[in-house]
C-alpha positions in Angstrom: 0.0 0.0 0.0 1.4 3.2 -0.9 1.9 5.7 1.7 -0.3 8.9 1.6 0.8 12.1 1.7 -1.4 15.3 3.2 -1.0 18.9 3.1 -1.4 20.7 6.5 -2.1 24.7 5.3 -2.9 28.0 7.1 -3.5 31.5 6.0 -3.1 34.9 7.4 -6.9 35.9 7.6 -8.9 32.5 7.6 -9.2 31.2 11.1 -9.5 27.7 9.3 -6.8 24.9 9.1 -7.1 22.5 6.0 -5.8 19.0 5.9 -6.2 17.6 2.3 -4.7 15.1 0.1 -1.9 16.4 -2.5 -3.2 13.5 -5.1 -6.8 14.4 -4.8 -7.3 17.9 -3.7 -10.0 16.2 -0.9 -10.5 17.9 2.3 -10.0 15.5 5.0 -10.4 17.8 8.0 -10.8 21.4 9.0 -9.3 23.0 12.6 -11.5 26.5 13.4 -10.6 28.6 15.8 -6.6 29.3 14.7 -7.0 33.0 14.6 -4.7 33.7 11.4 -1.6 32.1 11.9 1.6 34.4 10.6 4.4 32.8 8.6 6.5 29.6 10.1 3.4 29.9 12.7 2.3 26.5 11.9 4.2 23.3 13.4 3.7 19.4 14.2 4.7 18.6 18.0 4.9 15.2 17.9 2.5 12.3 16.4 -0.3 13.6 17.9 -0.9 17.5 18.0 0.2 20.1 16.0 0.2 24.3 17.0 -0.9 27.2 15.3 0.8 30.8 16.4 -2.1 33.4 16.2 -0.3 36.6 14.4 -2.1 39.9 15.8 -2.5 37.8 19.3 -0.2 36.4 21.9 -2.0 33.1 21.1 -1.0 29.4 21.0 -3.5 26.6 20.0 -3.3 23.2 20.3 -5.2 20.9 18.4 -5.3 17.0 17.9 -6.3 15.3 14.7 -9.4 14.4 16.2 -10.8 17.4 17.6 -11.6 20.9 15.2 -11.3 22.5 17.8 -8.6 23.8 20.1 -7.6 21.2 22.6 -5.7 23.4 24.6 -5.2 27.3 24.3 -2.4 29.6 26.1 -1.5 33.1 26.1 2.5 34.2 25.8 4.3 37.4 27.8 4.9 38.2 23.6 4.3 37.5 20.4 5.4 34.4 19.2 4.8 34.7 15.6 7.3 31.6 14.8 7.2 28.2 16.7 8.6 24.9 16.3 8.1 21.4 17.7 10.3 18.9 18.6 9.6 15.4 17.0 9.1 13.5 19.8 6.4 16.0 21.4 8.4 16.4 24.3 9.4 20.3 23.9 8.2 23.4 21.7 10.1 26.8 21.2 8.6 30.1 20.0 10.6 32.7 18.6 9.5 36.4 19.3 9.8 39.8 18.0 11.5 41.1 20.2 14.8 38.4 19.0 13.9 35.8 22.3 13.6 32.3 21.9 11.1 30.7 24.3 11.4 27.1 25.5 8.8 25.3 27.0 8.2 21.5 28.2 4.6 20.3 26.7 3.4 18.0 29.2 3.8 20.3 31.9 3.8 23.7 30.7 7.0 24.6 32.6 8.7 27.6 30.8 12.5 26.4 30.7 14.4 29.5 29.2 14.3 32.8 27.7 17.2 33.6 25.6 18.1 36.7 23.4 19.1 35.3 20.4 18.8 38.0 17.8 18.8 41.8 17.1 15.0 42.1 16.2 12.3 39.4 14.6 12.7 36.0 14.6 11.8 35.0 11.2 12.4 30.7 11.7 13.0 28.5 13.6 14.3 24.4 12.8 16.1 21.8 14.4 18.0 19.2 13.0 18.1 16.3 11.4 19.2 14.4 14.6 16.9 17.3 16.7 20.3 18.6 18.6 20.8 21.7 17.0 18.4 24.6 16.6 18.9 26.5 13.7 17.4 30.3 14.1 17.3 33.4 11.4 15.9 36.6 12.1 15.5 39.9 9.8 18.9 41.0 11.5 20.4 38.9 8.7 22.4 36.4 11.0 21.8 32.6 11.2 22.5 31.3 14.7 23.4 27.3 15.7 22.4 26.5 18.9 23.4 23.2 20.8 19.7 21.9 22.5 20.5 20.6 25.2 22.7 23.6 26.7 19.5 25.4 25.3 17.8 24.4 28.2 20.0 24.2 30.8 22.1 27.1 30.6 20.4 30.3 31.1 23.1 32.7 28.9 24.1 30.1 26.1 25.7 30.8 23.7 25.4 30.0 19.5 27.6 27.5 18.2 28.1 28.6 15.2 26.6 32.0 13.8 26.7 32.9 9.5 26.2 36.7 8.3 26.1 36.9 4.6 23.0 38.4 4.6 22.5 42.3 4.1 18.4 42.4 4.2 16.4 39.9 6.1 16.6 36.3 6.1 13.0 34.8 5.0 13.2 30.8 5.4 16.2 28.7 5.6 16.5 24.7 4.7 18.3 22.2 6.5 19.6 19.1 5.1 19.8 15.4 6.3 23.0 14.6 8.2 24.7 14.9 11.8 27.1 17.8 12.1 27.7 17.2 8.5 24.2 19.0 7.5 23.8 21.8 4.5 21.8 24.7 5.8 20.3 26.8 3.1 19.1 30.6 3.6 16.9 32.7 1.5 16.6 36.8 1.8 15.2 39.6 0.4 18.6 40.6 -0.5 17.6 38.4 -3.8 20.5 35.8 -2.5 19.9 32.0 -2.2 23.2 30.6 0.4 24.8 27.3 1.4 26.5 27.0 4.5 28.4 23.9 5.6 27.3 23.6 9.5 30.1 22.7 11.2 33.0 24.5 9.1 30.7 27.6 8.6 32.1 27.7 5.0 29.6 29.4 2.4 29.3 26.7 -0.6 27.7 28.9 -2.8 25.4 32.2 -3.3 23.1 32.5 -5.8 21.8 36.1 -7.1 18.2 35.9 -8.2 16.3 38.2 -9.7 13.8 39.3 -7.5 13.8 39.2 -3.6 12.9 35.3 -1.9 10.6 33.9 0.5 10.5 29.9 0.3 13.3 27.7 -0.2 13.5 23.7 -0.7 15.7 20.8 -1.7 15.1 17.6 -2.4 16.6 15.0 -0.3 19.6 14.1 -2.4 19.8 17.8 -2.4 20.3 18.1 -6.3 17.5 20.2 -6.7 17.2 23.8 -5.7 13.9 25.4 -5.2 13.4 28.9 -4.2 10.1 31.2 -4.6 10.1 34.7 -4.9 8.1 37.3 -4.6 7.1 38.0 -8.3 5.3 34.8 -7.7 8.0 32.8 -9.7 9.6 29.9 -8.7 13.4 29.5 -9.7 14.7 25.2 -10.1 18.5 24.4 -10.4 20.5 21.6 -10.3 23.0 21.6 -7.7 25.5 19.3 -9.4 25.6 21.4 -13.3 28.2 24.0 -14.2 26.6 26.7 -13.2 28.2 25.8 -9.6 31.7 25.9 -10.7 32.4 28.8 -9.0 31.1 30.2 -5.8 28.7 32.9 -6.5 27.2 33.4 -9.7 23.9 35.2 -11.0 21.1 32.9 -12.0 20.3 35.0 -15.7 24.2 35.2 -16.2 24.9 31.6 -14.9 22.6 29.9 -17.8 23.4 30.1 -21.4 20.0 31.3 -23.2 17.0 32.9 -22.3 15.1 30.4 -23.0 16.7 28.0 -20.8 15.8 30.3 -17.9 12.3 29.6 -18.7 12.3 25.8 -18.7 13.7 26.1 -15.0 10.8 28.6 -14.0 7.5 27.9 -12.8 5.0 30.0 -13.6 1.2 30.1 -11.7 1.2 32.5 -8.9 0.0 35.7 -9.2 1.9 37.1 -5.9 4.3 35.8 -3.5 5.5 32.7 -2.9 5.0 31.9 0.3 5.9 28.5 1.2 7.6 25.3 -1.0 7.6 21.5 0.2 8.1 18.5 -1.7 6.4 15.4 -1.3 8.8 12.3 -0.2 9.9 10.6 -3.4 10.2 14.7 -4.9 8.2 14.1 -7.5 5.3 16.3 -6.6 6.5 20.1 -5.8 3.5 21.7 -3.4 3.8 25.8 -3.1 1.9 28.5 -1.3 1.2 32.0 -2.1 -0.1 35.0 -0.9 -2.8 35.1 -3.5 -4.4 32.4 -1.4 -3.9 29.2 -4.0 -1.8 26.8 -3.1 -0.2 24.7 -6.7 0.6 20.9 -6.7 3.5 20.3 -9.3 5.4 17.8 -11.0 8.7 18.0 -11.1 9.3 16.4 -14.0 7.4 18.0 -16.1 7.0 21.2 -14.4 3.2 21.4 -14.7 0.5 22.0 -12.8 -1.5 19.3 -11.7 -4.1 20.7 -9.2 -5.2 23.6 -7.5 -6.1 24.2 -3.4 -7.9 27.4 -3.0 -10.3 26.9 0.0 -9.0 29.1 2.5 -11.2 32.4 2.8 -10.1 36.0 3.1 -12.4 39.1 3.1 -15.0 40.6 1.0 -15.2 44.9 0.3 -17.3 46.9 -1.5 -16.7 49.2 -4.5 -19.1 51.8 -6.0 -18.5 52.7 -9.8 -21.0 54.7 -11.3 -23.8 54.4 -9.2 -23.6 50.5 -9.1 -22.2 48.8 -6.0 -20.2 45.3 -6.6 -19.1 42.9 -3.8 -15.8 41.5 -4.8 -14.2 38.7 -2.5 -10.3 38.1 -2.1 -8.4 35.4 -1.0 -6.2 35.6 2.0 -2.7 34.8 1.7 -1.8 31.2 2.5 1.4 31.7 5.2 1.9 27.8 6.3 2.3 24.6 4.4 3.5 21.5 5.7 3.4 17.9 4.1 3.2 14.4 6.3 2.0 10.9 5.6 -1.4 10.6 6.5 -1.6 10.8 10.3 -3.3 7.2 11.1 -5.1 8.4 13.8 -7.5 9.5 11.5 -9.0 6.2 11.0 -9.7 5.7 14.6 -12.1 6.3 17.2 -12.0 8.8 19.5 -12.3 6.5 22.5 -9.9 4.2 21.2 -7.5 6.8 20.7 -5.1 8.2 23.9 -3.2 11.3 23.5 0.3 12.3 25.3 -1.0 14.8 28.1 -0.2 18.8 27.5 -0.6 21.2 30.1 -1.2 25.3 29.0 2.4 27.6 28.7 3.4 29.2 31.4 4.0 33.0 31.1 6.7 33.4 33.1 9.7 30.9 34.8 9.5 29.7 37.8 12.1 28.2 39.8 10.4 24.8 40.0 10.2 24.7 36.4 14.4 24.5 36.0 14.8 21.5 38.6 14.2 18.1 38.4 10.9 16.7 39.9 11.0 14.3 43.1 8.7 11.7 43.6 8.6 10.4 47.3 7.4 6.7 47.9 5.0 6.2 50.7 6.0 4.5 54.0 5.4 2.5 56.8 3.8 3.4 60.3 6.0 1.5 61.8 9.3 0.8 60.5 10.0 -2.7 62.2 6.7 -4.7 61.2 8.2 -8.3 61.0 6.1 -8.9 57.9 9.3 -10.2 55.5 9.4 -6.7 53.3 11.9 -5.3 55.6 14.2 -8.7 56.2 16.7 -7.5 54.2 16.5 -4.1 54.8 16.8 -3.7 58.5 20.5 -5.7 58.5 21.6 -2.9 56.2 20.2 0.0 57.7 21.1 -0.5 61.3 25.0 -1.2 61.2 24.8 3.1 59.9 23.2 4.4 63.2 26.8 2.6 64.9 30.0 4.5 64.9 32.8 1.5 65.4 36.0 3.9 65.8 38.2 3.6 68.8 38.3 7.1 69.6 34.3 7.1 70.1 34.4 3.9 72.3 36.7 5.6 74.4 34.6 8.5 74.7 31.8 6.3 75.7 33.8 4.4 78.3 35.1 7.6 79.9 31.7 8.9 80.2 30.4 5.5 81.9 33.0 5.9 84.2 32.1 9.0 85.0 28.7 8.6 85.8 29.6 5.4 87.7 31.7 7.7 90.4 29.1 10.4 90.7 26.6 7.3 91.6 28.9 5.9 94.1 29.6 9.2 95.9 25.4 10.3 96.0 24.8 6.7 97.3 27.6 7.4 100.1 26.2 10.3 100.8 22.8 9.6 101.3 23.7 7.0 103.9 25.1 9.1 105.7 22.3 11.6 105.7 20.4 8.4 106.2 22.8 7.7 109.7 22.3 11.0 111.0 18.7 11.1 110.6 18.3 8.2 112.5 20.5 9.0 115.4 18.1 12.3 115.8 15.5 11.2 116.0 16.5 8.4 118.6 17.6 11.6 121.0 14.2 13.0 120.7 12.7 9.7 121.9 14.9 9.6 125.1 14.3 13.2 126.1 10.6 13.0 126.0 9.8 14.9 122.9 11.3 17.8 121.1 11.7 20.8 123.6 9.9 24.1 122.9 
């Protein structure tokens, strides 16, 4: 059985998140309630949720596949316009306006750090191949490496690496398959399409477009280069040709004939690319744009094969010579993320058992850094001779005895001690005893005590 493949889309002014098949265009299920989710605002957290980052709002919704509706909903000290998920569902970031990256545990809520990680707005955020790294950009222009795991133990960590060969702001970035060995690829509106090498921090190459760009993508032999930009073109080059000879080249100068450009061009949007994904095999090329279509392409032929334009935007009014018209546009689509078919689709809702969240915290607390400490119950009474303790009580009463010479010969002089002071208070009290005695034997003879 082949495996399917959905689309998981958002725009800017619809409130509503699609999930449809790339092959058939056919709804599968609709989330309400997202509030308009800005650009990388859309992520999976895990197998069984996936968050939506409401742009005007400091906003997060959770949903599960199950439920259209929010499952759980939390409001941020910020904006956190771009979020991020870990695979395993176990953490989730947000990246601010301010330049902060947030880092929260999901299944308690606990806010773990708040870092500065860039001059202004965090424009992405993604881990990893092997989820230890986090790879940040912001419109600063500066691409930041951060090591995860000191991420959330280390209150001022530091970037790993950092890459600045960006003069306007950095719009999406691409990371490759591979350990430390991974290929990040940066797009700007500086019209420049880079590859860095991610532990070296060597710049493989820089490509001059001609327009500025929004969405990049590679397949996963990463031989084919996809980058949208905001004419509403989409640019296609292979990796391994001659126009990589050299490090930086021009993408009109870099091809022989004009008309060679065009084969590598897609044309279908009207406006912006937005977003790019291909599907596993990278045969089918799925992109977004911000006049609210989103276009299912093969690669091969470099054709359109089907249209997605469900996702609403806003209706207005003109008057033109004393008629009125209503004319409706399409808000622009912001998110697009592809995944096999998520299986829990297929089954019931009481058959079906979600990891637990909890709502963000706002702010850190200092329970939230330490580690959680589960105390056993125990017995009233310590000694029961039921068996449990049989093997215990050997091992823990030996500890409560201090076998040293120098305290057994504090003990001893202390016994000895008290041993005289209890002789000489028993010597003396028989002699108070004697005297006693004798007195009153003098009384009895005289005849009573005299007045």
């Amino acid at each position: 059985m082949p495996i399917a493949e959905v689309a998981l889309s958002s725009s800017e002014t619809d409130e509503t998140v699609f999930l449809w098949d790339i092959k058939t265009n056919a709804v599968l299920a609709t989330y309400k309630q997202s509030g308009g989710t800005s650009k990388h605002g859309l992520s999976l957290l895990g197998k069984s949720y996936f968050v939506c980052s409401q742009k005007t709002k400091n906003n997060i919704r959770h949903y599960t596949w199950l439920n259209d509706t929010p499952r759980e909903k939390s409001t941020t000290v910020e904006n956190c316009s771009v979020i991020v998920g870990t695979k395993d569902g176990s953490l989730f970031l947000g990246g601010s306006t301010s330049g902060k990256i947030y880092v929260w545990e999901t299944s308690t809520g606990n806010l773990l750090n708040v870092l500065t990680a860039h001059y202004s707005k965090i424009s992405c955020l993604k881990f990893s191949d092997d989820r230890s790294f986090l790879i940040s950009c912001g419109e600063d222009g500066i691409v930041s490496v951060w090591n995860l795991s000191r991420l959330i133990s280390q209150e001022n960590a530091k970037a790993i690496h950092t890459f600045s060969g960006h003069a306007l702001p950095i719009t999406d970035i691409y990371v490759g398959y591979g350990l430390e060995q991974a290929r990040i690829t940066t797009v700007s509106l500086d019209r420049s399409c880079k590859m860095w090498e991610l532990t070296t921090e060597s710049l493989l190459f820089s490509l001059i477009y001609p327009c500025a760009l929004c969405a990049v993508v590679l397949d996963p032999a990463e031989s084919l280069l996809f980058v949208g930009g905001t004419d509403g073109k989409i640019f296609q080059s292979i990796l391994y040709s001659d126009l990589f000879v050299t490090r930086t080249r021009s993408y009109e100068s870099g091809l022989p004939t004009e008309d060679k450009i065009e084969e590598l061009v897609y044309h279908g949007h009207s406006q912006a690319v937005t977003c790019l994904s291909l599907s596993l095999d990278a045969s089918l090329l799925v992109s977004a744009s911000e006049d609210g279509t989103l276009i299912v392409w093969d690669v091969q032929c470099r054709q359109q094969l089907r249209t997605f334009n469900k996702h609403g935007g806003f209706f207005f009014n003109t008057i033109f010579f004393f008629f009125a018209k209503t004319f409706f546009l399409a808000g622009p689509v912001t998110n697009l993320l592809l995944l096999t078919k998520p299986t829990t689709l297929f089954t019931e809702k009481f058959d079906y058992c979600v990891p637990p969240i909890s709502p963000l915290n706002r702010y850190k607390s200092a329970m939230a850094a330490s580690v959680p400490v589960v105390i056993p119950p125990f017995r009233s009474s310590f000694y029961v001779d039921d068996g449990a303790n049989k093997g215990l009580l050997p091992a823990i009463r030996p500890s409560f005895l201090d076998d040293s010479d120098e305290t057994k010969r504090n003990l001893q002089e202390k016994i000895l001690s008290l041993s005289a002071k209890t002789d000489s208070l028993e010597t003396e009290l028989a002699r108070v005893k004697s005297l006693n005695s004798e007195l009153f034997a003098r009384l009895l003879r005289s005849g009573g005590c005299p007045i």
